[in-house]
N, C-alpha and C positions, 0 to 999 in steps of 0.2 A: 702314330697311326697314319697312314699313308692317306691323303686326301679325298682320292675316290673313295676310299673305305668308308672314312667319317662322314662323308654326305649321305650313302647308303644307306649305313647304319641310322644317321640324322634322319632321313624321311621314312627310314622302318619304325623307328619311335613316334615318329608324329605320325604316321598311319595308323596305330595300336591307340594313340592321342585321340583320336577321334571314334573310336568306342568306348573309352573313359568314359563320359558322360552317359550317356544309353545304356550300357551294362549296368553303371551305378546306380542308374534311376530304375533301373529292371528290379536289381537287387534289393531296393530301398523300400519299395511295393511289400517284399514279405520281414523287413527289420529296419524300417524305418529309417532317413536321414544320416541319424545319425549311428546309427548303426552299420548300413551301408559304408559312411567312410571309414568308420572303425576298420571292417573285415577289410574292407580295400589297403586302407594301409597298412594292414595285417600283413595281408599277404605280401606288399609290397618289402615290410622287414625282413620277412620269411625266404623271399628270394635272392635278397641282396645278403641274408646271413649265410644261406647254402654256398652264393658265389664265394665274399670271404672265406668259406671253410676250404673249398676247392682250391682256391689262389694264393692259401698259405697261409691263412688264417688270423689273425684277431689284434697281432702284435702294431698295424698302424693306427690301434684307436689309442696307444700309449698316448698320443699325444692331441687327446681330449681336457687333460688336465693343463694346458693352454689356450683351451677355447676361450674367443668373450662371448657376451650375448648375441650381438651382431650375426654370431655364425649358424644361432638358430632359426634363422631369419628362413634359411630354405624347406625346414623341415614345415616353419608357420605357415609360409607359401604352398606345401604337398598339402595338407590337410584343407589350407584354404581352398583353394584349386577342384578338390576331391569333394568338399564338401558344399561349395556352391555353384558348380558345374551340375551335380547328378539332382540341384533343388530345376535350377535355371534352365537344362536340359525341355522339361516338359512344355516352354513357354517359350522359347528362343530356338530351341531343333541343336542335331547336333552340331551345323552348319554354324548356326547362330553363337552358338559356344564358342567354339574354336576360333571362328572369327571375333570376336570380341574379345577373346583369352589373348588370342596372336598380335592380334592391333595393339594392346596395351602393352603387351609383352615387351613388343619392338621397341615402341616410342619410348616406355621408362627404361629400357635396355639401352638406347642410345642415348639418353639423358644420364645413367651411370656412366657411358663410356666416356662422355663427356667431362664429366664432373671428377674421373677416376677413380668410382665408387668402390673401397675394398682390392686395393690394389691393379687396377684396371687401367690398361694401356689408357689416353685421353685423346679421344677420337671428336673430330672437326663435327659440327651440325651442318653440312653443307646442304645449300640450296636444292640439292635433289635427293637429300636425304629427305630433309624438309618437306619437299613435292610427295616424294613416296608415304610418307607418315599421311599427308593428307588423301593420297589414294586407299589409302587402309582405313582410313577415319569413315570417308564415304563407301566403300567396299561392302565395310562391315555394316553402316546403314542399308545400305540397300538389300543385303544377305540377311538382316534382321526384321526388316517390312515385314509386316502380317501379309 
């Protein structure tokens, strides 16, 4: 995928990222919690199953029967995510979410690159990486202030 594309694409999903939480806590209002994240990641299989049928369907889950546990790790994080985002939403704002989700995001994101977490290039902690992680630390303070 061509770079400009990927960045596009990239802030067209974290724009839709930040009504995650407010829809799900809208939704939550008439089925509860946990119910809420059910239909969300309901839906969320439902669209990613249509795309597989469209793009040729079903043949690269063949190699599920080499998965380890490890690999469930991102599905635990969707549900996570879905599920204490639309509770935290009402107390934090969307703002507060996102920001919080984003800052940690980073930080344990460069502490995998670092460490070569799951086959991951092993990427330097430099001093302005370091700087930036603590602009996001206080950012998201400040974004979370009552």
């Amino acid at each position: 995928m061509e770079r400009v594309l990927a960045i596009v694409a990239t802030l067209a999903a974290g724009a839709l990222v930040a009504f995650q939480p407010p829809a799900n806590a809208s939704l939550a209002k008439h089925t509860g919690a946990l119910g809420a994240t059910l239909i969300s990641l309901t839906v969320s299989v439902v669209i990613i199953a249509g795309i597989m049928v469209f793009a040729g369907g079903f043949g690269s889950l063949r190699g599920v029967t080499s998965m380890e546990p490890v690999h469930l790790l991102g599905g635990i994080a969707g549900a996570a995510i879905v599920g204490v985002s639309l509770v935290t939403v009402t107390t934090l704002g969307a703002g507060g979410v996102v920001a919080a989700t984003v800052t940690t995001q980073l930080i344990v994101s460069a502490v995998l690159d670092r460490l070569g977490v799951l086959g991951l290039d092993q990427l330097e902690l430099t001093p302005a990486r370091l700087a930036g992680f603590g602009f996001l630390v206080a950012g998201t303070f400040l974004v979370t202030l009552a």
